[in-house]
C-alpha positions in Angstrom: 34.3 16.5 37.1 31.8 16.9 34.6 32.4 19.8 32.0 31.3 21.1 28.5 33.0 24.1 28.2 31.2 26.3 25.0 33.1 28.8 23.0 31.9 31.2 19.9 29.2 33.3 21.0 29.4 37.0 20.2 27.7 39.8 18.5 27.2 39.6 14.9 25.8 41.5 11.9 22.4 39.9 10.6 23.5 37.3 7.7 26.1 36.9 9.2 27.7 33.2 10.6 29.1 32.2 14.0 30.5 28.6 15.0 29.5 27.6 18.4 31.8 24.9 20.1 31.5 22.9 23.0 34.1 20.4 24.4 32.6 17.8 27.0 35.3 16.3 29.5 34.8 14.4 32.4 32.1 11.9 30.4 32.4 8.8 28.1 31.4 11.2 24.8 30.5 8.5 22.7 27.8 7.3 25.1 25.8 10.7 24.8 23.5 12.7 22.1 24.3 16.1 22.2 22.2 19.3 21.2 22.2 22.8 21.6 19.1 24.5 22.6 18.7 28.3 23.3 16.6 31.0 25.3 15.7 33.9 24.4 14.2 36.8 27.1 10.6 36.0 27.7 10.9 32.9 25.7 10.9 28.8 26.7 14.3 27.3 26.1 14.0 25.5 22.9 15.6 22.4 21.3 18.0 24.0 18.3 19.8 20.8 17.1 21.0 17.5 18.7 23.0 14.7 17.1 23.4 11.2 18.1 26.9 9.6 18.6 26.3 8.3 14.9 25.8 10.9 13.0 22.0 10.9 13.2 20.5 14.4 13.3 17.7 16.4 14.5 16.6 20.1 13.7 14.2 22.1 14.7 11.7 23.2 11.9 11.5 26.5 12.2 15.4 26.8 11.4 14.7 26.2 7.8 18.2 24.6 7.2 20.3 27.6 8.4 21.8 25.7 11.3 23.9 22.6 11.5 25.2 20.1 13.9 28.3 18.4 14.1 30.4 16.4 16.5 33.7 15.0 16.1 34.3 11.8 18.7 37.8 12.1 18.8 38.3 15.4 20.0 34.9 15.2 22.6 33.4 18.2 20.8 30.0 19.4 19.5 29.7 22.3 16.6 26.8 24.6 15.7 27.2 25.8 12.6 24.6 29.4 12.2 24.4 31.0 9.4 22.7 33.5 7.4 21.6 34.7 11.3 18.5 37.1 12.2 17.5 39.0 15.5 15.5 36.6 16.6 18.3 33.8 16.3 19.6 36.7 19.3 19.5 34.7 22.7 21.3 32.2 25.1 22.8 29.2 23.7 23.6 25.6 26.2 25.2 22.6 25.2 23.4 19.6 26.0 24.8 16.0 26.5 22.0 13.2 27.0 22.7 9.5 28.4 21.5 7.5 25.5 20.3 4.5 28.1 19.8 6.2 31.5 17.8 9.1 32.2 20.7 11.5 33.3 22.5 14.8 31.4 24.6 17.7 31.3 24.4 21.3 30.5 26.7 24.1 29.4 26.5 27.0 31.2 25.6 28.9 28.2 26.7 31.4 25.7 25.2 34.5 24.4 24.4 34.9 21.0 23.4 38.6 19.7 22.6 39.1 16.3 22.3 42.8 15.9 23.6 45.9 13.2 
């Protein structure tokens, strides 16, 4: 079956940096883009990041550069680099895998991100 499995979430002091991690299985890796968006309470889920199988990126402004996006093809997995993090970075972060031809995809089932003192 179909599976991306994140990692790295966690509480964390603000400036601080986490690594998010997701490993997809059960899907032909090189055939999707993958991004991770969040949710925060109250809040629309929002596009954080996505990267095409390429190397092509795609950030959301309001990042200002603090984030980055990763994937490495051989081992099926998708990075989030966050650093220098705030309390408003604090919510619920899903790994996203896109079809780059057919209108199907695949979610995470999320992992909490709290950035807190």
């Amino acid at each position: 079956q179909v599976q991306l499995v994140e990692s790295g979430g966690g509480l964390v002091q603000p400036g601080g940096s986490l690594r998010l991690s997701c490993v997809a299985s059960g899907i032909t890796f090189s055939g999707y883009v993958m991004a991770w968006y969040r949710q925060a309470p109250g809040k629309q889920r929002e596009l954080v990041a996505s990267i095409s199988s390429g190397g092509t990126t795609n950030y959301a402004d309001s990042l200002k550069g603090r984030f980055t996006i990763s994937r490495d093809n051989t081992k099926n997995t998708v990075y989030l680099q966050m650093n220098s993090l705030e309390p408003e970075d604090t919510a619920v972060y899903y790994c996203n895998a896109r079809h780059t031809l057919f209108d199907f995809q695949f979610w995470g089932q999320g992992t909490q991100v709290t950035v807190s003192s």
